[in-house]
N, C-alpha and C positions, 0 to 999 in steps of 0.2 A: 557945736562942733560935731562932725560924722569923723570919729575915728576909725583906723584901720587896722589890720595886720595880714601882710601881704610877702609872698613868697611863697617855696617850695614846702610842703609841711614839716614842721622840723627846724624850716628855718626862716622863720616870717622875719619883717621887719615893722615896725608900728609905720604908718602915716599917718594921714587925713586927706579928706576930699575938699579942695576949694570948692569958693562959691559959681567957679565953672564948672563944677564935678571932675575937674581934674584932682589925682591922684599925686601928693606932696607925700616927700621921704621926711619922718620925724628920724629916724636912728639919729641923726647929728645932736639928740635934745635932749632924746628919753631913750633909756633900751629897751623899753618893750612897753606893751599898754599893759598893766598887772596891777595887782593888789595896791602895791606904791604909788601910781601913777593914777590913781580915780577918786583921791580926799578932793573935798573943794578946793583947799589950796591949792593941790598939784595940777586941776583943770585949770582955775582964775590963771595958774601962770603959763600954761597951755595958749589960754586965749586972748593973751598978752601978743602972743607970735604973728606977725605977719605972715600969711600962707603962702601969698607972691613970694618971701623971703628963701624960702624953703626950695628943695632942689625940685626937679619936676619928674616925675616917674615914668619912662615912656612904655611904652609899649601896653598892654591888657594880663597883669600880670596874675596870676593866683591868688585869690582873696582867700587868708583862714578866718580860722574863729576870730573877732575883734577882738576877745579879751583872756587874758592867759594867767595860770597860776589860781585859777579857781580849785575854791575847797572841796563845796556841795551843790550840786545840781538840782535844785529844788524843786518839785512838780505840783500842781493845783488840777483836780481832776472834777469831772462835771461842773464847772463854772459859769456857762451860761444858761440862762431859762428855758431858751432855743433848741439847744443842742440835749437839754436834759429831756426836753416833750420827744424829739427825735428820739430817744434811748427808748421812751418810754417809761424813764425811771424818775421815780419826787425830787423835789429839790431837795440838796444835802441843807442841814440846821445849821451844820459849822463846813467850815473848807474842808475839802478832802487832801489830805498832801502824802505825796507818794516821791520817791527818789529818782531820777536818774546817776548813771555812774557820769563821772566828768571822762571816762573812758570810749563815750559815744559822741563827744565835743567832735564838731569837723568843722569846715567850712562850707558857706552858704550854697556852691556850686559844686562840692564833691558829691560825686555819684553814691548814692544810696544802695547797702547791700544786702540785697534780701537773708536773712539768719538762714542755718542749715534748717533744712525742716519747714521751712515756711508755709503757709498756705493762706496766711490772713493776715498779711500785713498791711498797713494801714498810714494816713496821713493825718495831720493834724496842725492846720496855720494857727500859732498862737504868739501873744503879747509877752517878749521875753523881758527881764530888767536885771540889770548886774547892781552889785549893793556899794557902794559907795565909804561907808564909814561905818563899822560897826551899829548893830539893830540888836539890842536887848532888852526885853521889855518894854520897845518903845511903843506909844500911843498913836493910836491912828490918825491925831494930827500932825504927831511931828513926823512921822514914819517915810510919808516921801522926799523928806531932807536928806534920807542916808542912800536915798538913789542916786548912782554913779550915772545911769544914763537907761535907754530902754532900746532893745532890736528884736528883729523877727524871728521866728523859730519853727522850724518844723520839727515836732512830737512826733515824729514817727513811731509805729507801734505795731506790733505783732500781736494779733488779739486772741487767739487760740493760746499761744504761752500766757498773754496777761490774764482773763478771763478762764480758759476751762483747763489751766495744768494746775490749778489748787495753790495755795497762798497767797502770797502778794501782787499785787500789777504789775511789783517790779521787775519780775522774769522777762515780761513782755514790752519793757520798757527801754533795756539797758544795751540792746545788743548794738553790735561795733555799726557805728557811721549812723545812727539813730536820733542825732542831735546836733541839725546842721543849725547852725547860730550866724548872724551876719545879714547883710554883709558890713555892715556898720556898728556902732554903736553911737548911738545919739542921744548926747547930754541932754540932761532932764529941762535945762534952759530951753532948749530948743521943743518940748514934750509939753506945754501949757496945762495939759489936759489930758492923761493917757484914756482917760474914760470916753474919749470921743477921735477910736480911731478907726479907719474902713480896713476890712481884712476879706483877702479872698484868696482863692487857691484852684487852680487848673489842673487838669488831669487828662493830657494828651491835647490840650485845648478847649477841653469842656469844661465849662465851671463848677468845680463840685462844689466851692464852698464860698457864702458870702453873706458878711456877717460884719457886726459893730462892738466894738469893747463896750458900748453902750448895755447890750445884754447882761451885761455880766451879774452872778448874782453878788460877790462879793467884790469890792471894788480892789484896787491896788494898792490904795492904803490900807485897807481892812489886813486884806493877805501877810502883808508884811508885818504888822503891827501883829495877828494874830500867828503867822511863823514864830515870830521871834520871841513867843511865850514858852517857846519847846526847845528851840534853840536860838544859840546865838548867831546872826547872822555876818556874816565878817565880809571886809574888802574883797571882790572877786567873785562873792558871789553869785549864782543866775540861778531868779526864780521864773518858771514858765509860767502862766497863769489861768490856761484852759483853754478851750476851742468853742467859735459857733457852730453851730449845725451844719452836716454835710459831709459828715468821715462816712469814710465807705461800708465800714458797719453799719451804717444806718439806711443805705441804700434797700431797693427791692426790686429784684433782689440783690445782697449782699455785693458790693466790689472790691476787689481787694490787688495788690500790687502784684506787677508780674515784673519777668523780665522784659528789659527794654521801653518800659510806660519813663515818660517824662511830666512830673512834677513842679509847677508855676506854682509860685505863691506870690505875697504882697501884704504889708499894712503901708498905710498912707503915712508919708514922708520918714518910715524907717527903713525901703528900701525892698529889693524883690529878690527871689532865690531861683535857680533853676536846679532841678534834680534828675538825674539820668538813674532810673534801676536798675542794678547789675545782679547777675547769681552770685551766689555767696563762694567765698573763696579765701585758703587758710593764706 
């Protein structure tokens, strides 16, 4: 299933997309796609529902985030081979995990806004997954049982706050509209294999980035299994899981986001995001 949540922000309503890619209202079923609504159980009876059943959504409405009521925003940093030779930097021994705030959640086509201050903001197509059933201590075998499902993510990043304001990545991580999510969420049924998906990203129409979850150095059960040694990870949650090569950091020289640049991304069958740059604004 491609679930949804669709509306004005503030006041989405869950659907899904039939197998036309038409747009089906769930509110008649479930109130929202949340923590409740992502155990196996509560999918298996999701997927019980005939979609023709279901009312028909007309028009092209506002896509939000698919998934609501998240705790922790959870980040993977240098994760592919590719992208790490690009830096310049070794491969990390163990995953590197860094935070977002659930305060940069948007949706897949809201306009991106550059932080006050800006100078080096930055893009990032990555392999997002929302957690399904509680992950504590699990094993990297059982680990992708407690995936609710997997979408795309743009990591957006301001590298001068993450990088040279001193402490954490998180500075440069967390700022408002920085974590557009969507446009779907696609059950882990329909994901056979997260480790074998194409990912790319446009910038103005150029291709800056194009790349395979195949790189990756730690896989997606690894990540979860070794998250969930530090913490617990609960229904709702979203872990990002890193980028290939091709952020504008790594360009030569350097490119970085302005006003008015438009933002294409993509992974193969979770869907495409468009992002308009805007100045920042209180």
């Amino acid at each position: 299933m491609k679930l949804v949540r669709y509306g004005q922000p503030g006041k989405e309503k869950p659907g899904l997309m039939d197998a036309t890619g038409k747009l089906r209202d769930l509110s008649g079923v479930i109130p929202d796609i949340g923590p409740a609504q992502l155990s196996d159980a509560a999918l298996a009876k999701l997927r019980r529902i005939k979609p023709e059943s279901l009312p028909l959504v007309r028009g092209k409405p506002r896509l939000g985030c698919p998934v609501t009521g998240t705790g922790k925003f959870v980040a993977i940093g240098l994760n592919y081979a590719d992208h790490a030779a690009e830096a310049g930097l070794p491969l990390p021994k163990e995953p590197i995990i860094f935070m977002k705030t659930t305060s940069c959640m948007q949706g897949p086509n809201d306009p991106v806004m550059l932080p006050k201050g800006s100078v080096k903001s930055d893009w990032e197509v990555e392999l997002g997954l929302v957690i399904g059933t509680r992950a504590r201590h699990v094993s990297q075998k059982a680990a992708l049982d407690h995936v609710a499902g997997y979408c795309l993510i743009n990591d957006v990043s301001e590298r001068e706050f993450q990088i040279e304001r001193g402490g954490t990545w998180d500075k440069g991580k967390c700022c408002d509209t920085f974590g557009p999510i969507g446009p779907w969420l696609v059950t882990r049924d329909e994901v056979p294999n997260p480790q074998k998906l194409e990912m790319w990203l446009d910038l103005n129409g150029r291709r800056m980035q194009a790349g395979s979850t195949r790189t990756m150095i730690f896989s997606v059960a690894k990540l979860i299994s070794y998250t969930s040694q530090f913490m617990t990870l609960e229904p709702g949650d979203v872990i990002t899981t890193g980028t290939p090569p091709g952020v504008g950091m790594g360009a030569k020289p350097p490119i970085y986001l302005k006003k008015g640049d438009v933002m294409r991304l993509g992974i193969g069958g979770l869907g495409e995001q468009e992002q308009l740059v805007v100045p920042f604004k209180l």
